[in-house]
C-alpha positions as CSV (number, residue, x, y, z in Angstrom):
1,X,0.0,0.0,0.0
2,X,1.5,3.2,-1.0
3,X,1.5,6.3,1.3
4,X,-1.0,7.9,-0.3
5,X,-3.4,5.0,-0.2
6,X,-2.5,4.4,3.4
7,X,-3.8,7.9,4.6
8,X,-6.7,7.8,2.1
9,X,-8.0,4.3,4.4
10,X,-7.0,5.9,7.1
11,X,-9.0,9.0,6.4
12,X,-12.0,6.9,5.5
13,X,-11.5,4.8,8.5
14,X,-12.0,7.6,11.1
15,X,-14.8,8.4,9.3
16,X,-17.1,5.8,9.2
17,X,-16.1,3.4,10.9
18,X,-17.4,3.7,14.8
19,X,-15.4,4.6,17.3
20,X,-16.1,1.8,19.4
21,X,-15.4,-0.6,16.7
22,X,-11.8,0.9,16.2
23,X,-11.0,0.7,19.9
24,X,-11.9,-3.1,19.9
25,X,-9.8,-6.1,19.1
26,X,-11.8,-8.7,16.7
27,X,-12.3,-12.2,18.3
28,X,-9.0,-14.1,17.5
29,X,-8.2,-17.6,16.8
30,X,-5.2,-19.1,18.0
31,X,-2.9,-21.0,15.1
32,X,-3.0,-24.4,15.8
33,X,-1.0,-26.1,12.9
34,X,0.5,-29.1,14.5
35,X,-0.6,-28.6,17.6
36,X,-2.6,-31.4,20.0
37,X,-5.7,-28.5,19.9
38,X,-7.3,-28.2,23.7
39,X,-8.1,-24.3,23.1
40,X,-11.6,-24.5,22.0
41,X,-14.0,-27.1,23.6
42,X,-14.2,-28.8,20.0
43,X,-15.2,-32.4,20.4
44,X,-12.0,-34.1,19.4
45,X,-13.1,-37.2,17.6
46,X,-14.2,-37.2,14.1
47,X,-17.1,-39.1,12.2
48,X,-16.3,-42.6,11.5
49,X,-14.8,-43.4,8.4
50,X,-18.1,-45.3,6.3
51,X,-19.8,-41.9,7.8
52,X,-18.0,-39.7,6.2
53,X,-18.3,-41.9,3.0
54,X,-22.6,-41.9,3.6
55,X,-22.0,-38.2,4.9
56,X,-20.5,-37.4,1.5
57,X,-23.0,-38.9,-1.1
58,X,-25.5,-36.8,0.8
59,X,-23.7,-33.9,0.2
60,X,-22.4,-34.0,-2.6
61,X,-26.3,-34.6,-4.5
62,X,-27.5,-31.9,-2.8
63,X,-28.4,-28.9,-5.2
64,X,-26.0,-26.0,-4.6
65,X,-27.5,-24.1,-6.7
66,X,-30.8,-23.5,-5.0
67,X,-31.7,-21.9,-1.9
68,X,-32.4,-23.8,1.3
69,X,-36.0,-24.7,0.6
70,X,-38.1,-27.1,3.2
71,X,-35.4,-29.2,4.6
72,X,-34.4,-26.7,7.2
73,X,-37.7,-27.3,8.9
74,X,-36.8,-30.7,9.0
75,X,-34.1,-29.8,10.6
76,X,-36.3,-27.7,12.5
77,X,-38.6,-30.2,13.6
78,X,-35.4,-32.9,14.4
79,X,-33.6,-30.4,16.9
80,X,-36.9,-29.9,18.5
81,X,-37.6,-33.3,19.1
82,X,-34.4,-34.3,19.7
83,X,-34.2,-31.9,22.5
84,X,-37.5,-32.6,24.2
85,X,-38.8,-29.5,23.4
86,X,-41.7,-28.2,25.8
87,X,-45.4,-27.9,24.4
88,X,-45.9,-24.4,23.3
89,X,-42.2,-24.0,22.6
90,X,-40.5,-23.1,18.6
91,X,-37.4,-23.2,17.5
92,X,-35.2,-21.1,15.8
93,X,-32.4,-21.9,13.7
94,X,-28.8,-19.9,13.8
95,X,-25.1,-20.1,12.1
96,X,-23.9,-21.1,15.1
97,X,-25.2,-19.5,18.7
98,X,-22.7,-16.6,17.8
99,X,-25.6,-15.4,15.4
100,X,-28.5,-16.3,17.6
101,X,-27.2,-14.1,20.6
102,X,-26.2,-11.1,18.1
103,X,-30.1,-11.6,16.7
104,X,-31.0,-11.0,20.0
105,X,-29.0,-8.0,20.8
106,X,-30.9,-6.3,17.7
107,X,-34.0,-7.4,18.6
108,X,-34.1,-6.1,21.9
109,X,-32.3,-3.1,20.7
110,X,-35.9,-1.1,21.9
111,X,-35.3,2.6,21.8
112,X,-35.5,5.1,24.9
113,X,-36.6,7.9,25.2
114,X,-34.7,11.7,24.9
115,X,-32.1,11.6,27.8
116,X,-32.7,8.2,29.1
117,X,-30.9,4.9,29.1
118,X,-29.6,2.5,26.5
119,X,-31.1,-0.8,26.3
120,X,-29.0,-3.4,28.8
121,X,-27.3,-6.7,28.6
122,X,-26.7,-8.5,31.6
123,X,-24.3,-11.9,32.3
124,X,-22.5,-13.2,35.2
125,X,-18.5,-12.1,35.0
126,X,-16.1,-14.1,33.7
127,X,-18.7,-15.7,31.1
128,X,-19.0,-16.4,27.4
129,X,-17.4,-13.0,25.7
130,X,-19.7,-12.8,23.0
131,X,-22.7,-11.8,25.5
132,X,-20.8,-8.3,25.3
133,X,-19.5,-8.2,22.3
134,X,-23.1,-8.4,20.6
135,X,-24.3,-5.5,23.2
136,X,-21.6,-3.8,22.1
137,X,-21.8,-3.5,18.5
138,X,-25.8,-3.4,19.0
139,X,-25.1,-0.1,20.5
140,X,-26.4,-1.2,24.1
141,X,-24.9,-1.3,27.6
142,X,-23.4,-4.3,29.0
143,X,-23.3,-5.1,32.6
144,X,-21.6,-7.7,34.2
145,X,-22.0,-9.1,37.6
146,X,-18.9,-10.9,39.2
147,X,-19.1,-14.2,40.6
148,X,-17.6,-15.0,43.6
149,X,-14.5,-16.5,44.2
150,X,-15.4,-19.8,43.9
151,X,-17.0,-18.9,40.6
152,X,-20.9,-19.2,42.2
153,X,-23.6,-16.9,41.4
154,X,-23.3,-13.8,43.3
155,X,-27.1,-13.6,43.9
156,X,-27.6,-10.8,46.5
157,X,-25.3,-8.8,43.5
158,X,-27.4,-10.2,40.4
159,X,-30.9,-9.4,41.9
160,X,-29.4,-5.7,42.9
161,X,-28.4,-5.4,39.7
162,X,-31.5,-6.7,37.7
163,X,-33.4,-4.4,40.1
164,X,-31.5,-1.4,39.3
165,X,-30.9,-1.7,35.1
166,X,-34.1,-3.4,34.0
167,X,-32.0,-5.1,31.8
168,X,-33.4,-6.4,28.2
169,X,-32.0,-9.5,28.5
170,X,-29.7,-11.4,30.9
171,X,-27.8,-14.2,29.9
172,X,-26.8,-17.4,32.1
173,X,-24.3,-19.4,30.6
174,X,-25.4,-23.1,32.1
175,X,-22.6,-25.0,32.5
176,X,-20.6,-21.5,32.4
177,X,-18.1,-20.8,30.2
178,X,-14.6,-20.4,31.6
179,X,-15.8,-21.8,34.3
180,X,-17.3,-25.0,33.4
181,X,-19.7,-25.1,36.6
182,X,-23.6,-25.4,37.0
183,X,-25.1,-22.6,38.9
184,X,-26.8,-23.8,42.1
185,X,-30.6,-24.2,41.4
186,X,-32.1,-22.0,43.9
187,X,-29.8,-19.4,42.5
188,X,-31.2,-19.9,39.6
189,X,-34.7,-19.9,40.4
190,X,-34.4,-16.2,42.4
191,X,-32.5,-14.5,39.6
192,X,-35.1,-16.4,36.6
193,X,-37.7,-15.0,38.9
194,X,-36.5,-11.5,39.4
195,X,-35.5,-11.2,35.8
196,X,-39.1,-12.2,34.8
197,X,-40.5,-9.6,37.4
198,X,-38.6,-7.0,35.5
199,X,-39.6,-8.0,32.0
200,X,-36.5,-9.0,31.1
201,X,-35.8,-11.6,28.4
202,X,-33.8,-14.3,30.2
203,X,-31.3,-16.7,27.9
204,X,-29.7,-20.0,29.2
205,X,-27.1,-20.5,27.5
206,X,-26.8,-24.5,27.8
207,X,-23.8,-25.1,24.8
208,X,-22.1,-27.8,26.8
209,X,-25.5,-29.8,27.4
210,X,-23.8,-32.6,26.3
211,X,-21.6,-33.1,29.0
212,X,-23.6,-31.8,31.8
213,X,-25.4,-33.9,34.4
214,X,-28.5,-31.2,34.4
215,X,-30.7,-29.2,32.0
216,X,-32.7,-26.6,32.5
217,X,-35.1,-27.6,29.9
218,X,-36.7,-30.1,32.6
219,X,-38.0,-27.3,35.0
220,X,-39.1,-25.8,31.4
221,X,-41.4,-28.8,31.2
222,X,-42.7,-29.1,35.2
223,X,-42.8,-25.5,35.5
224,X,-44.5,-23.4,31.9
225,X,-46.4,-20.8,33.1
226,X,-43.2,-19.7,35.6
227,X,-40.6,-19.5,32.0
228,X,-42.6,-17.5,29.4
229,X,-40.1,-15.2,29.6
230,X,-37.0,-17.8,29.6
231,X,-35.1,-18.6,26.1
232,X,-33.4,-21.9,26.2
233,X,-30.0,-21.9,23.4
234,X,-28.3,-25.2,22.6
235,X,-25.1,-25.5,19.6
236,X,-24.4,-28.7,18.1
237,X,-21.2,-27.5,18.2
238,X,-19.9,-29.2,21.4
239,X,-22.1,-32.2,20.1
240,X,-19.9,-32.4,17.3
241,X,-20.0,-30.1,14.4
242,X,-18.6,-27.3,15.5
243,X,-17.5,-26.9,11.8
244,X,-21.2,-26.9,10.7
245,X,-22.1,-24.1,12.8
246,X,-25.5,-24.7,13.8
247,X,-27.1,-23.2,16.6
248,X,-30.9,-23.4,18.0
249,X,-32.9,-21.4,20.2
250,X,-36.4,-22.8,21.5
251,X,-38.9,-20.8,23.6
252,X,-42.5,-19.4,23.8
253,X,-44.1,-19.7,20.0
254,X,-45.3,-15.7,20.1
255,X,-41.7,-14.6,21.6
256,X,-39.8,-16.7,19.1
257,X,-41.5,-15.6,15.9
258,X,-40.7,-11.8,16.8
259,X,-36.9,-12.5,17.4
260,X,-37.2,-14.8,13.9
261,X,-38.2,-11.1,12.2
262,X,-34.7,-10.2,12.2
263,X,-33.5,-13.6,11.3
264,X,-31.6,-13.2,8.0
265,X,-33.1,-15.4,4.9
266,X,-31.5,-18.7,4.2
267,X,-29.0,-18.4,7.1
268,X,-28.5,-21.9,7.4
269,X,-26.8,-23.2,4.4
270,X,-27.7,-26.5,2.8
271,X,-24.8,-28.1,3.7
272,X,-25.2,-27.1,7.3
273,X,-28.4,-28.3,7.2
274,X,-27.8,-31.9,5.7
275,X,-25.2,-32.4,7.9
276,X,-27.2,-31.3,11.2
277,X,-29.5,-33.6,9.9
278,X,-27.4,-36.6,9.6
279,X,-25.9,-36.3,12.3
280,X,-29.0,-36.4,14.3
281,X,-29.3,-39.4,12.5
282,X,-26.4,-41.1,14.0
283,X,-27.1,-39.5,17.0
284,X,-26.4,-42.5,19.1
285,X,-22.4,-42.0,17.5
286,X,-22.5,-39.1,18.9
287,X,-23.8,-39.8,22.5
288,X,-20.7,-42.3,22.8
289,X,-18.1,-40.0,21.7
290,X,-19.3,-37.6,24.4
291,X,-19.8,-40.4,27.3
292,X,-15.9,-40.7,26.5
293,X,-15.1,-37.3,27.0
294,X,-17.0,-37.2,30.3
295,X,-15.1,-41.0,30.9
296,X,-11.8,-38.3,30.4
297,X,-12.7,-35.7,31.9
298,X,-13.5,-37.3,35.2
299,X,-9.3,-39.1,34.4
300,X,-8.0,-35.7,33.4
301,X,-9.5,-34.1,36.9
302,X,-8.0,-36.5,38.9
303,X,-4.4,-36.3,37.3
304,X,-4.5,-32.5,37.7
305,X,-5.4,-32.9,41.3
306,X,-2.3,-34.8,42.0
307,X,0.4,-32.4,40.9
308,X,2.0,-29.8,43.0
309,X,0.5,-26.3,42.3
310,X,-2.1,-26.9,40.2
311,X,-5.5,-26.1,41.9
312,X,-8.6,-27.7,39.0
313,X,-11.9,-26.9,39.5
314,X,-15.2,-28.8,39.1
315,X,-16.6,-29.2,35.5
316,X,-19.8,-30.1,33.8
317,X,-18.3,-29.2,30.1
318,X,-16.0,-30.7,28.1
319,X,-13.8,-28.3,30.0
320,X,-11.6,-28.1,33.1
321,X,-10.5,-24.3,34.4
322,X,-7.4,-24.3,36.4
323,X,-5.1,-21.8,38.6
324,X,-1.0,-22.5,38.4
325,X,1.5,-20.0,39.8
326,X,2.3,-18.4,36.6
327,X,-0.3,-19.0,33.5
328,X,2.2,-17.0,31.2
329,X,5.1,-19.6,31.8
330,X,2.9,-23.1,31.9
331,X,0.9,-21.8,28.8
332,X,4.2,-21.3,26.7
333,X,5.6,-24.4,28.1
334,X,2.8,-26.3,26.7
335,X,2.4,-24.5,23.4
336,X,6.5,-25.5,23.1
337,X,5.7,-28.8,23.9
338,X,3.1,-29.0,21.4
339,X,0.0,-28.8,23.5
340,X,-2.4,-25.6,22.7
341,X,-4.7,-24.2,25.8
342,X,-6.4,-21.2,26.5
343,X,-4.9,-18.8,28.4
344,X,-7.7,-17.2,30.6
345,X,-5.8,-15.2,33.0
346,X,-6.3,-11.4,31.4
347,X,-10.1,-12.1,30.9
348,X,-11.0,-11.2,34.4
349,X,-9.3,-10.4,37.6
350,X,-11.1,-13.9,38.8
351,X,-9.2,-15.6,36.5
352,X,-5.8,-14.6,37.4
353,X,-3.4,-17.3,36.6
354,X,-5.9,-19.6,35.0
355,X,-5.3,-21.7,32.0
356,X,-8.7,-23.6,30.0
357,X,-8.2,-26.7,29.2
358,X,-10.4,-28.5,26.4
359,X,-11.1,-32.5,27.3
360,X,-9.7,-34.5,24.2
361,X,-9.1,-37.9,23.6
362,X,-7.1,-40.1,25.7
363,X,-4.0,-39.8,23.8
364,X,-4.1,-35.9,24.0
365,X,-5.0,-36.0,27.6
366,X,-1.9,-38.1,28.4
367,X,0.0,-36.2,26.4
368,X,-1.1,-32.7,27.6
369,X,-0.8,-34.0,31.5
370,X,3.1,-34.7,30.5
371,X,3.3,-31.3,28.9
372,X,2.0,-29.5,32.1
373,X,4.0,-31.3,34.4
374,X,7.5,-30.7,32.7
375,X,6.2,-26.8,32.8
376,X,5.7,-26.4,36.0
């Protein structure tokens, strides 16, 4: 670019581009090339081989050069029974839940009037990053509540704050993500409540339902009239697909069709969708891949918990958080020894000297508890 063209973007940047937008950092993917990958909660094992072979014929008849036509409501239709959804429930379809929350942002993006208040987000701290990131390009406030130090619900702090910003929506991440807990159910059931008393929009976020021993969608079922207001998001992401990118969101038929308003057309591809829908198929593949990673999670905790310095919390994801003495040094050990991890420790002052580590197979896992005890 020559200097002249450089000042002419530059010019153009400042602009009309936001200010906001130039002052944030865009979500970034760590290169992974060689690497034993344990960054990103993917599942790590792939389809069988004769699957891929049957997964391929589909795909490759499908007609490319049409639109998605009727087969994403039978994709529609599979999710829904799939996950048990309640009577009186729909289902709404997203390019992964990434989408689905930023569709939410700009449907709840009500306007105020003359001198009062943006429109407000609201999530437990840490939690899932794009809960702010959507406010934030939405043009709405984001407010987060910190968890405690044991990374529980600070519910005297949640109601307070649902209480004092009326927030449009408020997000619980269920199992949490960095933290890979469950929130503790009467927790739950005060902040649902409180949120519903303020006619707020309340999302659980369950993307690691696979892995979890509890889903909200049962009190969904025993307890309707309580959870008009209550959202439920799943991803077959963590299922499996995380390359598809397929998200779903199922609640109350009237509040679900105005949300869909803003959907864009033929957001699901037909590739995503055949794929979705044959791996629902096969779901029974699936469920033993991820009774595996729950088989190595439970070996993976119990390994961490027996080396020096290394303090591993409880998980219900395909997930383990855990504090070391210095997360900067054991992160770069590991990425030297060819094991890649998140490295949580700047996202939150709660997170100091935490590393993430993603569950994979049993030959990662070995290899990954090796790396991390040669770099401590």
């Amino acid at each position: 670019m020559t200097p002249d063209t450089h000042a002419t973007v530059s010019a153009l940047i400042q602009r009309r581009i936001r200010q906001d937008v130039q002052s944030m950092h865009a979500y970034a993917i760590q290169p992974s090339a060689g690497m034993v990958k344990l960054d990103a909660m993917e599942n790590p094992h792939r389809l069988p081989a004769a699957l891929q072979a049957e997964l391929g014929q589909r795909l490759g008849a499908l007609a490319l050069n049409r639109y998605p036509d009727h087969r994403v409501d039978d994709l529609r239709h599979a999710l829904a029974a799939y996950a048990g959804m309640p009577k009186g429930f729909d289902i709404m379809l997203g390019n992964g839940s990434d989408e689905l929350i930023a569709l939410l942002a700009m449907a709840c993006d009500v306007p105020v009037p003359a001198g009062g208040k943006k429109p407000v987000i609201l999530a437990p701290t840490p939690g899932f990053v794009m809960y702010a990131m959507s406010a934030q390009l939405q043009g709405l406030d984001f407010v987060g509540v910190p968890l405690t130090a044991d990374f529980a619900l600070d519910t005297p702090a949640m109601l307070a704050a649902i209480a004092q910003h009326q927030p449009a929506i408020v997000y619980l991440a269920y199992p949490n993500n960095p933290t890979a807990n469950l929130w503790d159910a009467e927790a739950m059931a005060q902040v649902v409540r409180a949120a519903g008393e303020a006619g707020s929009i309340v999302v659980i976020d369950e993307a690691y339902q696979p892995f979890s021993s509890r889903s909200y969608i049962d009190l969904l079922h025993q307890q309707p009239a309580h959870h008009a207001h209550v959202l439920l998001m799943r991803t077959l992401s963590k299922f499996g697909l995380a390359g598809v990118r397929m998200g779903y969101l199922m609640g109350a038929q009237a509040l679900v069709a105005e949300i869909n308003k803003v959907r864009p057309p033929y957001n699901i591809s037909v590739l995503n969708c055949e794929c979705a829908l044959f791996a629902l198929e096969h779901a029974d593949v699936f469920a033993v891949q991820a009774a595996d990673l729950r088989a190595q999670r439970a070996r993976l905790l119990t390994a961490l918990r027996a080396l020096p310095g290394v303090h591993a919390w409880d998980s219900d994801a395909n997930m383990v958080l855990v504090r070391v003495q210095d997360a900067e040094k054991v992160f770069h050990g590991l990425k030297v020894r060819g094991v890649l991890v998140k490295n949580v420790s700047k996202m939150h002052p709660l997170l100091a000297n935490c590393l993430r580590l993603t569950v994979g197979t049993a030959d990662e896992n070995t290899r990954l508890l090796a790396a991390l005890q040669e770099s401590l």
